[in-house]
C-alpha positions as CSV (number, residue, x, y, z in Angstrom):
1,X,45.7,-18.5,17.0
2,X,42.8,-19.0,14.4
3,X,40.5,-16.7,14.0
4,X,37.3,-18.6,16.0
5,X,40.1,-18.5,19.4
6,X,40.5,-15.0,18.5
7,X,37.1,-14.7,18.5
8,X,36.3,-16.6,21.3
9,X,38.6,-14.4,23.5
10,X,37.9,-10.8,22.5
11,X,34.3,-11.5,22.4
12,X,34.4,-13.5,25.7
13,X,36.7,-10.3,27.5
14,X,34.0,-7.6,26.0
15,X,30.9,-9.4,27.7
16,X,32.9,-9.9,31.2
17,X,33.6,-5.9,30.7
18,X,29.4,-5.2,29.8
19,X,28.2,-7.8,32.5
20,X,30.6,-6.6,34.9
21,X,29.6,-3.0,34.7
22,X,26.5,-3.6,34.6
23,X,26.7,-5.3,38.1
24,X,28.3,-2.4,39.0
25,X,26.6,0.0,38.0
26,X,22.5,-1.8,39.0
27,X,19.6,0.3,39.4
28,X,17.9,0.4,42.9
29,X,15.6,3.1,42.1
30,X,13.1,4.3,39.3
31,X,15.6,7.5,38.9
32,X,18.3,4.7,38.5
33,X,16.3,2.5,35.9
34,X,14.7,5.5,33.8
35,X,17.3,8.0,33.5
36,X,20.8,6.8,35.3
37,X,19.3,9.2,38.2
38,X,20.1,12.7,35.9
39,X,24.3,12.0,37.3
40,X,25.9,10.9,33.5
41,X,29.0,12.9,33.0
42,X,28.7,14.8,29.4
43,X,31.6,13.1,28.2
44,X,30.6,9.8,29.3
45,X,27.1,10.9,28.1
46,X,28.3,11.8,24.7
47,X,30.3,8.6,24.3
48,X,27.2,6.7,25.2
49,X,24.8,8.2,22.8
50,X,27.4,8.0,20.4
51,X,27.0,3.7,21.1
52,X,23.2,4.1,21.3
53,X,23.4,6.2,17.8
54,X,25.6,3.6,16.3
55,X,24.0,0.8,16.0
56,X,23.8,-2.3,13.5
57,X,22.9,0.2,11.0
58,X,26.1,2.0,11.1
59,X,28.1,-0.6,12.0
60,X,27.3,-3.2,9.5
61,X,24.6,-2.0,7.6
62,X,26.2,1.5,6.6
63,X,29.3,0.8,4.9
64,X,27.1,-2.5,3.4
65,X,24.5,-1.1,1.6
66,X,26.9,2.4,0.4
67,X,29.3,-0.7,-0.9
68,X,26.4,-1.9,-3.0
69,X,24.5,1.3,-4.4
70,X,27.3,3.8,-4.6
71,X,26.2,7.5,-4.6
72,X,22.9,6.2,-4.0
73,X,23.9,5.0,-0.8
74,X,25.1,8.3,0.5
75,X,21.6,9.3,1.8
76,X,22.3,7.0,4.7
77,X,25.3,8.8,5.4
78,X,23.6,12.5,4.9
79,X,20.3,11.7,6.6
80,X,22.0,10.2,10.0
81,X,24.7,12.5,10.5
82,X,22.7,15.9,9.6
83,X,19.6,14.2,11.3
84,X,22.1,14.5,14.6
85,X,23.1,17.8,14.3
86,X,19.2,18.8,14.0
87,X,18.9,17.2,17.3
88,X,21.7,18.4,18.8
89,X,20.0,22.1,18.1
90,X,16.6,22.2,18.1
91,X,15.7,19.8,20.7
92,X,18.2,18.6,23.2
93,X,18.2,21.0,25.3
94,X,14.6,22.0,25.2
95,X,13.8,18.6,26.3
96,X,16.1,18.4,29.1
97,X,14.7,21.8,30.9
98,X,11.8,19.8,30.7
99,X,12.9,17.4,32.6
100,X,10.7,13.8,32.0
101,X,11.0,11.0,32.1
102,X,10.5,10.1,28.7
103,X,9.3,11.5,24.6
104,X,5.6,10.5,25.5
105,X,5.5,12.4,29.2
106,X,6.6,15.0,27.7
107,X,3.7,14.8,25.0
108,X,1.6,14.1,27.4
109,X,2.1,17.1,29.9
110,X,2.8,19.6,27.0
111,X,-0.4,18.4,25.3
112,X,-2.2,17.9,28.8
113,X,-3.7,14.9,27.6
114,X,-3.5,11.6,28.8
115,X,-5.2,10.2,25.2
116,X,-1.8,12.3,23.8
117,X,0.5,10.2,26.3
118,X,-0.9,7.2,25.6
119,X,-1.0,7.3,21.3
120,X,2.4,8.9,22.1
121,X,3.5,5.5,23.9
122,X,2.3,3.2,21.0
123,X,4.4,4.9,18.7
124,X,7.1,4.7,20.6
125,X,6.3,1.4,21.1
126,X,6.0,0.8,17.2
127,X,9.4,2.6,16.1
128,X,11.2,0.8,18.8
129,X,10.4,-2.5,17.8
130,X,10.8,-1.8,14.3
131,X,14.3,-0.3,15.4
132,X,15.3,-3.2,17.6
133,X,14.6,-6.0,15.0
134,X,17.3,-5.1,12.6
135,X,19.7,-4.5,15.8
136,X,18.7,-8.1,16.6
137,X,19.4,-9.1,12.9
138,X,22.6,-8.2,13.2
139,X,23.5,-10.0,16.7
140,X,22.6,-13.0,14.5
141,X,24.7,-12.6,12.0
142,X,28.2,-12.1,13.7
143,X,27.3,-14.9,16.4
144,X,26.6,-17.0,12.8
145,X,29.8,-16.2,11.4
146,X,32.2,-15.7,14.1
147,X,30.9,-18.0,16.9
148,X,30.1,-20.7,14.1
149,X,26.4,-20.8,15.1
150,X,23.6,-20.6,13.5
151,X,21.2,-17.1,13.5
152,X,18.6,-18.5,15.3
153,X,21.0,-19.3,17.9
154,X,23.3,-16.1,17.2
155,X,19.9,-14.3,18.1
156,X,19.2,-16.1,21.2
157,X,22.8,-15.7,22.6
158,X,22.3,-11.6,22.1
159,X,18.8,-11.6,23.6
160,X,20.1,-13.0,26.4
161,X,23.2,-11.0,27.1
162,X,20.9,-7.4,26.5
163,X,18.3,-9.0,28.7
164,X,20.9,-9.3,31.8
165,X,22.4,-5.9,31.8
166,X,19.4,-4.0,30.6
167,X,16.8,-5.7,32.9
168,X,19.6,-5.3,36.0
169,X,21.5,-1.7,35.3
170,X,18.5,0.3,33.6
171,X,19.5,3.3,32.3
172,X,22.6,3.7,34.8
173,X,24.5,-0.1,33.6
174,X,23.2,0.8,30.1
175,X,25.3,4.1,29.9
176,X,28.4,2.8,31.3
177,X,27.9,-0.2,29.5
178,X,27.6,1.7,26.3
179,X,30.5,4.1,26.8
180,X,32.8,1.0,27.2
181,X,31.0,-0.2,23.6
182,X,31.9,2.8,21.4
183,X,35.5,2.6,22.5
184,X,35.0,-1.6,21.2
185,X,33.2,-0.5,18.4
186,X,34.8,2.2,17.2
187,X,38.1,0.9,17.8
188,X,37.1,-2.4,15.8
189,X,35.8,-0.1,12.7
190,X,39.0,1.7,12.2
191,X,41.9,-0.8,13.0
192,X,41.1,-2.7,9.7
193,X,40.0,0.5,7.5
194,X,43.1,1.8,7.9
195,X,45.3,-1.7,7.4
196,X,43.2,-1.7,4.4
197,X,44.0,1.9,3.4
198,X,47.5,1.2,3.4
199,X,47.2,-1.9,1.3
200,X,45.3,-0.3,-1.1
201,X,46.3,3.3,-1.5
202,X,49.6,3.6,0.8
203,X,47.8,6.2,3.0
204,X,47.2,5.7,6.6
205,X,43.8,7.9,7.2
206,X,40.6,5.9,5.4
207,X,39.1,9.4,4.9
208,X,41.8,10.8,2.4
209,X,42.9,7.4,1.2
210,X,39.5,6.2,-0.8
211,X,40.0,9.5,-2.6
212,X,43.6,9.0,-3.3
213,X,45.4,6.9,-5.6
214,X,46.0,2.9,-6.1
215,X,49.6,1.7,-4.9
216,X,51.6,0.3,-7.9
217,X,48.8,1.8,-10.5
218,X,50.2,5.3,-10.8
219,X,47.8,7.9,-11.3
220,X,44.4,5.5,-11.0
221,X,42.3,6.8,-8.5
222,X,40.7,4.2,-6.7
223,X,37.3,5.5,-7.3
224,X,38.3,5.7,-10.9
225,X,39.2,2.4,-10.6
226,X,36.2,1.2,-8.9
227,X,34.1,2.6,-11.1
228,X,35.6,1.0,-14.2
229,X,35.4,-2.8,-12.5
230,X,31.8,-2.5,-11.9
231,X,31.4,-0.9,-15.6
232,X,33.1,-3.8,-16.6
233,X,30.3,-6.5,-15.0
234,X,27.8,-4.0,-16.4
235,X,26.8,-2.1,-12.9
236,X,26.5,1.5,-13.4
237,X,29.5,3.5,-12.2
238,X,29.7,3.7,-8.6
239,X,29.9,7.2,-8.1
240,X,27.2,7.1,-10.6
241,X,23.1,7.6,-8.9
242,X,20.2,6.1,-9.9
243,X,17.9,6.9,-7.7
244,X,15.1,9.4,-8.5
245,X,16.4,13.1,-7.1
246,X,12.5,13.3,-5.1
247,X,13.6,9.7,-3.5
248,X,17.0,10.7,-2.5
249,X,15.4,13.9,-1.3
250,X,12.7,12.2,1.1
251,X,14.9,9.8,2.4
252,X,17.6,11.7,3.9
253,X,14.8,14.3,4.8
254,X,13.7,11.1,6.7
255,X,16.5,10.2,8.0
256,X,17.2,13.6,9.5
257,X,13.8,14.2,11.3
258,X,13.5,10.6,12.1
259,X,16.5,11.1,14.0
260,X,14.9,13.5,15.9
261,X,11.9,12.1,16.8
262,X,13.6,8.9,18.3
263,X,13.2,8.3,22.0
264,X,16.3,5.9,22.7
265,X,18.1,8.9,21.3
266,X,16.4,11.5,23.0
267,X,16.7,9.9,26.4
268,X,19.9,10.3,26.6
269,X,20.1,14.3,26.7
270,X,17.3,13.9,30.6
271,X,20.3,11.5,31.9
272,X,22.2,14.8,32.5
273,X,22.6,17.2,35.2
274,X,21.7,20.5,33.8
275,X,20.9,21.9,30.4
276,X,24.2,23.1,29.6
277,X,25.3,19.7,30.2
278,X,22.7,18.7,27.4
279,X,24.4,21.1,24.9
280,X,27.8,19.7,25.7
281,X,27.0,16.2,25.5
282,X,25.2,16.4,22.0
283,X,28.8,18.1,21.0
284,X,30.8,15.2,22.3
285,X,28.1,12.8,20.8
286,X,28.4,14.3,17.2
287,X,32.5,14.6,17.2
288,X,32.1,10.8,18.1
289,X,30.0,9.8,15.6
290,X,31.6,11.8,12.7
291,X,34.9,9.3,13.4
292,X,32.7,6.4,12.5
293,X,30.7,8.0,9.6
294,X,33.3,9.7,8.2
295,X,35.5,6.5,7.8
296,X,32.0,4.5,6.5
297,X,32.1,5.7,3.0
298,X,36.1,4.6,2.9
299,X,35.3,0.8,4.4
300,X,32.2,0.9,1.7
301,X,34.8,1.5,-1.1
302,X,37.7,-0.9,0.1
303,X,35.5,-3.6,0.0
304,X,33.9,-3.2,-3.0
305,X,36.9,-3.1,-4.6
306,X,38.3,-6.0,-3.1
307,X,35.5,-8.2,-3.7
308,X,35.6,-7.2,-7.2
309,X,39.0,-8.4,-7.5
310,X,38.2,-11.6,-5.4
311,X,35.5,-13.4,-6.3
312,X,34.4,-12.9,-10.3
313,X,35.4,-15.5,-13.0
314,X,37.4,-17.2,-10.3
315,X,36.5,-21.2,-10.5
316,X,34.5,-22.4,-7.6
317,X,37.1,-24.6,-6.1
318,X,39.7,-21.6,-6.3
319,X,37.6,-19.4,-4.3
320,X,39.1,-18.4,-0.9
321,X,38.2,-19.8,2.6
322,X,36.3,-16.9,3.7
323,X,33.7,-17.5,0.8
324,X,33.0,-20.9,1.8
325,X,32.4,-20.2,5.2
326,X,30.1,-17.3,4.6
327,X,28.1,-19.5,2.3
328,X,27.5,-22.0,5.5
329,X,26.9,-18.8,7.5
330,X,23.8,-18.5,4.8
331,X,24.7,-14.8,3.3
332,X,27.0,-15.9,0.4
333,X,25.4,-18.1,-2.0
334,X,26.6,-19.4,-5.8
335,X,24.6,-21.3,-8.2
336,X,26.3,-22.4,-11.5
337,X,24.0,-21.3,-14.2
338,X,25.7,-22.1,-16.9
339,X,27.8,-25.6,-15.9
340,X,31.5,-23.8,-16.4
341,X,32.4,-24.3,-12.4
342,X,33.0,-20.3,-12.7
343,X,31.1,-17.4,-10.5
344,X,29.6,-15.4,-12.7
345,X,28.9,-11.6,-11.5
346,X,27.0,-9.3,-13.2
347,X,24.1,-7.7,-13.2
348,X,21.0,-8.4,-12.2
349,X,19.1,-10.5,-9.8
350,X,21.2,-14.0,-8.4
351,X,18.1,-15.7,-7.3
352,X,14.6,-15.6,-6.8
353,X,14.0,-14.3,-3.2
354,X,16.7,-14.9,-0.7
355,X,18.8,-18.0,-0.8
356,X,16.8,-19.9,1.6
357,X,17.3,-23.3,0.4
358,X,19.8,-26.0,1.7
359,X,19.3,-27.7,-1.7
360,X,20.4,-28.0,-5.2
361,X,18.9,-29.1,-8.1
362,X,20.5,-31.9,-9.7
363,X,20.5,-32.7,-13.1
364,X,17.0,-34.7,-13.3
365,X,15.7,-31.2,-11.8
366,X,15.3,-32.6,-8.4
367,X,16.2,-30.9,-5.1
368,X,19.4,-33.2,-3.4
369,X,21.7,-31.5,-0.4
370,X,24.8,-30.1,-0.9
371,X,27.9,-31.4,1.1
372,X,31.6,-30.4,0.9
373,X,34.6,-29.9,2.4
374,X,33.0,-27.0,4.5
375,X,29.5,-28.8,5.3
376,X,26.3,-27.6,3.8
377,X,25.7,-25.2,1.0
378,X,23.2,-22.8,1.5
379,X,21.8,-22.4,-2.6
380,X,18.5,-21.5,-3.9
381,X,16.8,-23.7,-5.9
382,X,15.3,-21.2,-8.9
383,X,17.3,-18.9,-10.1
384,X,16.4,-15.3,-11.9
385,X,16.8,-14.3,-15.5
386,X,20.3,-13.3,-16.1
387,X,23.9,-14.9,-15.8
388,X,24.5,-13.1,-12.2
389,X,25.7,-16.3,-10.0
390,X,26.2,-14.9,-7.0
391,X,24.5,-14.0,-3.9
392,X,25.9,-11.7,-1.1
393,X,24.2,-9.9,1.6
394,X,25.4,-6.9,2.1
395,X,24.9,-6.9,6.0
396,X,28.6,-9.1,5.4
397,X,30.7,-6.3,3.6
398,X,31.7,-5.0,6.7
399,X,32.2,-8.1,8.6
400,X,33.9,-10.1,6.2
401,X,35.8,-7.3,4.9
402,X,39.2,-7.9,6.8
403,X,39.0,-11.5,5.7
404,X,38.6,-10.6,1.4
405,X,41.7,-8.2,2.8
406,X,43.7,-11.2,4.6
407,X,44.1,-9.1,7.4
408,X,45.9,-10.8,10.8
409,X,43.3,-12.9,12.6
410,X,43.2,-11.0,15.8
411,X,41.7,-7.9,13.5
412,X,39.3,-10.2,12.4
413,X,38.0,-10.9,15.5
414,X,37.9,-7.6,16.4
415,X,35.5,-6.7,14.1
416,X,33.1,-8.9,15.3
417,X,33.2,-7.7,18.6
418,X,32.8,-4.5,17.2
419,X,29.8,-5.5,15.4
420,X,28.1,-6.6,18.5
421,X,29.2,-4.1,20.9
422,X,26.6,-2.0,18.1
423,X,24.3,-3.8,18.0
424,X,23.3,-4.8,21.7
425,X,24.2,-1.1,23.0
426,X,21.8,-0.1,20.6
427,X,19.0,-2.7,21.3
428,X,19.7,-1.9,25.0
429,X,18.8,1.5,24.5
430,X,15.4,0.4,22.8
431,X,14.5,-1.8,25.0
432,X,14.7,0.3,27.7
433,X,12.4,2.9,26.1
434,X,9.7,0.1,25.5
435,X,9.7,-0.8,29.3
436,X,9.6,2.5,30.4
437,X,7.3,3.6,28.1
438,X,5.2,0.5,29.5
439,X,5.8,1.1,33.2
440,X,6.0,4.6,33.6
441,X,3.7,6.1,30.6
442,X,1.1,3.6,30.8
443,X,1.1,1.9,33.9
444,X,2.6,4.2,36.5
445,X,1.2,7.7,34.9
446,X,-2.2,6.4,32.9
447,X,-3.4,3.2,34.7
448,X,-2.1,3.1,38.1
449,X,-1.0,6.9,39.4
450,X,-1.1,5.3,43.1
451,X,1.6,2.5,42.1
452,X,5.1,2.7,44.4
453,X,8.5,3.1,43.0
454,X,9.2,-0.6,43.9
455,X,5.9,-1.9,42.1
456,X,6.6,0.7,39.0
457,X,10.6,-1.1,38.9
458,X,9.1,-4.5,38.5
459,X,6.7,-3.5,36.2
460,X,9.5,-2.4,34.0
461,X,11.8,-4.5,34.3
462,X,9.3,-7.7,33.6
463,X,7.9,-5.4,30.5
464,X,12.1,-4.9,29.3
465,X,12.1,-9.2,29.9
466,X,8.9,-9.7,27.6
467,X,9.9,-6.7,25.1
468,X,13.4,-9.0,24.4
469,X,11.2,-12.0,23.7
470,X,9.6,-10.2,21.1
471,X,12.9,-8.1,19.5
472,X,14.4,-11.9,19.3
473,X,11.5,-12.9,17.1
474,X,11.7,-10.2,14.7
475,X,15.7,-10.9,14.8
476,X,15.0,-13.9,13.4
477,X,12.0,-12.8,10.6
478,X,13.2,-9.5,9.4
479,X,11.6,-7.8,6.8
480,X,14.9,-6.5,4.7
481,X,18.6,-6.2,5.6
482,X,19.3,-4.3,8.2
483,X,20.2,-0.6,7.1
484,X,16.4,-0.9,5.3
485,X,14.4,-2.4,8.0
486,X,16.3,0.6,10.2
487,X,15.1,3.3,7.7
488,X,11.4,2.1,7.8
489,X,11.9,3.0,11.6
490,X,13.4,6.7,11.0
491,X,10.4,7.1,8.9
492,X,7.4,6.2,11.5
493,X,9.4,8.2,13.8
494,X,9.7,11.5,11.5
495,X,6.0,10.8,10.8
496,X,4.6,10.7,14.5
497,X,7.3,12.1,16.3
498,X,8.5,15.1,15.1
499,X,6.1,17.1,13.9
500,X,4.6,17.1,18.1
501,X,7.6,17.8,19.5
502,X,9.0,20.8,17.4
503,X,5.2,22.4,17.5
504,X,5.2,21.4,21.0
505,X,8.4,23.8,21.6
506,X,7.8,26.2,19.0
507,X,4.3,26.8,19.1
508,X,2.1,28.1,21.6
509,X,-0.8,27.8,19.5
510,X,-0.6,24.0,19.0
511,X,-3.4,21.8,21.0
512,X,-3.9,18.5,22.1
513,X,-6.5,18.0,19.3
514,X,-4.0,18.8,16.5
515,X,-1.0,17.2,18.2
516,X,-3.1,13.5,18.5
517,X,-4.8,13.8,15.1
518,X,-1.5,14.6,13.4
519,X,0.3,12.1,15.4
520,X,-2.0,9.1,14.6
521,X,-2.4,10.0,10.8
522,X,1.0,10.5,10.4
523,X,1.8,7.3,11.2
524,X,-0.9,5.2,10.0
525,X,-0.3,6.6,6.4
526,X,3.7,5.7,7.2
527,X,3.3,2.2,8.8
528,X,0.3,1.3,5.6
529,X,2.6,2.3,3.0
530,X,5.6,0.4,4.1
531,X,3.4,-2.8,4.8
532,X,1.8,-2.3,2.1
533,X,5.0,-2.6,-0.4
534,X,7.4,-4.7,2.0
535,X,4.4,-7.0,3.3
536,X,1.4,-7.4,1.4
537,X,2.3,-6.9,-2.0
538,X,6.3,-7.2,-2.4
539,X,5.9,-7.6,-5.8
540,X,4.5,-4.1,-6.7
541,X,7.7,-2.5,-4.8
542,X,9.2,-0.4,-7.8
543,X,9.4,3.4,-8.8
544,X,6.7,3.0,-10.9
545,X,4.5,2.3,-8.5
546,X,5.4,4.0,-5.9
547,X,3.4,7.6,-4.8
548,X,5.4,9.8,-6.6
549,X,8.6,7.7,-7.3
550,X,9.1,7.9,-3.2
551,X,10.2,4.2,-1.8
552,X,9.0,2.9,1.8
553,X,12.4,3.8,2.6
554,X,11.3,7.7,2.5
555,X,8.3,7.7,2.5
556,X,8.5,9.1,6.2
557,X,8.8,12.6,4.6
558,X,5.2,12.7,3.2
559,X,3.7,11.3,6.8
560,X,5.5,14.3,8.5
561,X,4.2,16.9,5.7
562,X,0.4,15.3,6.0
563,X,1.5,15.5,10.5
564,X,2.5,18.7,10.3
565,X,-0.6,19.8,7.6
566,X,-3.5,17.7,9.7
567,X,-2.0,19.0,13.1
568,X,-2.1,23.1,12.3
569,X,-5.5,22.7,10.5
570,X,-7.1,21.2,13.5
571,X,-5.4,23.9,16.2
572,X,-6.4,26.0,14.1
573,X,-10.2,25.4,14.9
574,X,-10.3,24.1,18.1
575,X,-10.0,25.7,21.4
576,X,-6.6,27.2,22.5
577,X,-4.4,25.3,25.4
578,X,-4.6,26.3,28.9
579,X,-2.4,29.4,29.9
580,X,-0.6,27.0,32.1
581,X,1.0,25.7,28.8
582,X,1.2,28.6,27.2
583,X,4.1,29.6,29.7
584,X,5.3,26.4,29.8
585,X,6.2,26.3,26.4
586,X,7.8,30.1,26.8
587,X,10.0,28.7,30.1
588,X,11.0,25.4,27.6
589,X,12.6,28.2,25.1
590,X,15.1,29.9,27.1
591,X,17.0,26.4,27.9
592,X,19.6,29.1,28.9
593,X,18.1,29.5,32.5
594,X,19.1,27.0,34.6
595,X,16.6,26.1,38.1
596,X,14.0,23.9,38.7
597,X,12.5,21.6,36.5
598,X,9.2,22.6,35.3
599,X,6.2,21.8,36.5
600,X,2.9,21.1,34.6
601,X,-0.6,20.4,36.1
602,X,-2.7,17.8,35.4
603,X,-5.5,18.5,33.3
């Protein structure tokens, strides 16, 4: 079979299995919808916030954006993994002897404020969306690829799927849902990286073979290897950084707290039955995460090096299948510079902006379509100083990775469905915390205390319905690729998040007044920073400009120092909190006693 059958059939079983459980597994009650009514096994909990962890990010974006900076990539890798284990210790457990619903309840009862709930819920609000778009991103690109659609309608088919078993299971047909994805997902990330291992270095395990040797090249390592072919089309070495050492610093010190300060993740650990549970589910969760991120740096690696050996100073009509149909998929993109018929890599910048232009310029300097063999060519129509050629997105590494390998069909396929079993398990997740965060923070606990548990489930699941309308829109007008436009959300999380709920279980001292002042600076200063260089004024976004040599990308770190720095000063000189939460915070810190879930009152 060809690979769009394969593709049609693995991707067609994996939906039956999502939509099927999440029939199974509906929500009938708020319990149900919010938190899969606190009866998630820890295995089956760790598996699924393994699925809700990895998202497009990992999956695609990863192993993408390592493939293209190298060491530089590796804060990716360092932020998300340690940014887990920082969770896994400091605050999963503490949160689920809490026992809420959700990150701003908890703000707001620990804070006894319902101004601290409510800034609490926009932030959530904020991160999420920021979160979900890149998910959404990603739907569109494998739907544009495998299903030969385009992205808009790649999007739409994945905002529709997410909106049936998210708006019908809640929480409960989300969790089962997403433990079926990470065995899809992780199953699809491995299968090829270790075909590919074996072609390349002869051993079987992805993590030991990127560091091994090159079959047939005795004693060439393949790193060795791979850094000599990008010397050779004048990149820097690949194991060679560039980034500023205070960059790398702030962004995998964003990375890390962002991680946890985000409330898909941290909803997992109150869908439990007791704290211990907590504690073992976070362990589970981290041993299944480490398989993926441990094999990322390997799949960056392979298919670096076999694009490097594909593509370059091959002649246009020479170049392989997979390159053509990428191009129509509109994330590969050539323009011939210099008239030779050759792709030219090297470099420097391919084009001005993204290739967003279903034109050419023809030799009176006038834009004309381009038609061949494969249909359209998607080419910009300025090009950049430099002879660099070529355009690839590096959301594609991953997916197209098997093909530059000529892998069997059927692992082809795979991979797709592995890239949207990530994608929509994570976009689940967040849109889950938006409705709740809408129906039970705002409506339900602000607005409308009086409101039934029948009233409060449509409520949320009409604000899950309007939250996809608006995750499908920034799907299709993302701000960067998606491992970036993922980062900027780690960031406004580290920056609001936090620093309120670490001071919130560590320190009796901290007040309401400190916790919102912190909160709302933190991530104003965040959200203006990143808009400012992604949004208003692109063209200023370079180290020389930046505060400090610190990109958007980590700029998080400095919003949860200023947090952290605005929220003691203020405690500091406004009244202490209530005795009330004073013990409340003391019961939170001995997660070890297990009982009744605490109780805090209203204020």
């Amino acid at each position: 079979m060809d690979v769009q059958t394969w593709t049609y059939l693995i991707v067609g079983l994996t939906f039956a299995l999502y939509i099927g459980i999440a029939i199974w597994a509906k929500a009938s009650t708020t319990g149900d919808f919010y938190i899969a009514g606190k009866g998630v096994p820890a295995l089956a909990n760790g598996m699924a916030t393994a699925a809700d962890w990895m998202s497009a990010a990992s999956f695609l974006g990863m192993a993408g954006i390592i493939s293209f900076a190298g060491y530089d990539g590796s804060v990716y890798l360092m932020g998300w993994t340690g940014g887990y284990v920082l969770l896994a210790l400091l605050l999963a457990p503490y949160l689920r002897k809490f026992g809420r619903f959700t990150v701003p309840d908890f703000v707001g009862d620990r804070y006894y404020s319902k101004t601290a709930r409510v800034v609490a819920l926009f932030c959530a609000i904020f991160v999420s969306f920021t979160y979900v778009c890149g998910q959404m991103r990603g739907v569109g690109i494998v739907f544009s690829k495998f299903l030969d659609v385009s992205i808009f309608w790649g999007v739409i088919i994945g905002m529709a799927i997410v909106f049936f078993y998210a708006v019908l299971g809640g929480m409960k047909g989300i969790t089962y849902t997403q433990v079926a994805q990470y065995c899809v997902l992780i199953f699809a990330f491995t299968v090829p990286a270790v075909f590919i291992s074996i072609m390349l270095t002869g051993n079987p395990i992805p993590q030991l073979g990127f560091g091994g040797t090159v079959s047939g090249e005795e004693g060439v390592y393949l790193l060795d290897k791979l850094d000599g072919l990008s010397q050779e089309l004048g990149f820097a070495a690949y194991t060679q950084g560039v980034k500023p050492k205070i960059d790398m610093f702030c962004i995998t010190m964003a990375l890390m707290v962002g991680t946890a300060g985000l409330p898909h993740v941290i909803i997992r650990f109150y869908t439990v039955k007791k704290v211990s549970a907590a504690r073992t589910s976070a362990f589970w969760a981290l041993l299944f995460i480490a398989i993926l991120y441990t094999t990322a740096p390997a799949v960056a690696v392979f298919a670096r090096t076999n694009l490097l050996e594909t593509i370059p100073d091959k002649s246009y009509a020479e170049a392989p299948e997979w390159f053509k149909k990428w191009e129509n998929a509109e994330l590969i993109a050539w323009r011939d510079k210099n008239g030779d018929g050759k792709i030219q890599y090297v470099k420097g910048s391919a084009f001005v902006g993204k290739p967003n232009y279903k034109y050419a310029t023809n030799a009176e300097g006038k834009n004309v379509p381009v038609t061949g063999e494969f249909g359209e060519r998607l080419l910009a129509n300025e090009s950049a100083p430099g002879e660099n050629e070529l355009f690839v997105d590096r959301d594609i590494m991953v997916l197209a990775n098997p093909e530059i390998a000529k892998l069997p069909n059927w692992v082809i396929a795979l991979v797709a469905a592995g890239g949207l079993a990530a994608a929509l398990s994570t976009a689940a997740g967040l849109l889950l915390v938006i409705s709740t965060s809408v129906a039970h923070d705002l409506v339900k606990r602000t607005l409308n205390p009086g409101m039934s548990d029948k009233s409060e489930l449509i409520v949320a699941r009409m604000a899950a319905a309007i939250a996809v309308l608006i995750a499908g829109y920034f799907g299709l007008n993302p701000p960067d690729y998606v491992a970036a436009v993922v980062a900027f959300a780690f960031g406004l999380a580290a920056s609001s998040f936090f620093p309120v709920i670490i001071l919130g279980i560590f320190s009796k001292r901290m007040n309401k007044y400190g916790a919102i002042t912190g909160m709302v600076i933190g991530i104003v200063f965040t959200a203006a920073y990143i808009i400012y260089f992604k949004f208003i004024n692109p063209d200023a976004n370079s180290k020389e400009n930046w505060f400090l040599g610190i990109s958007p990308e980590g700029i998080g770190t400095v919003g949860m120092m200023i947090n952290f720095a605005v929220a003691f000063v203020i405690s500091a000189f406004t009244p202490k909190p209530p005795q009330d939460v004073v013990d409340m915070v003391e019961n939170i810190r001995l997660p070890e006693k297990e009982g009744e879930e605490l109780e805090v009152a209203d204020h």
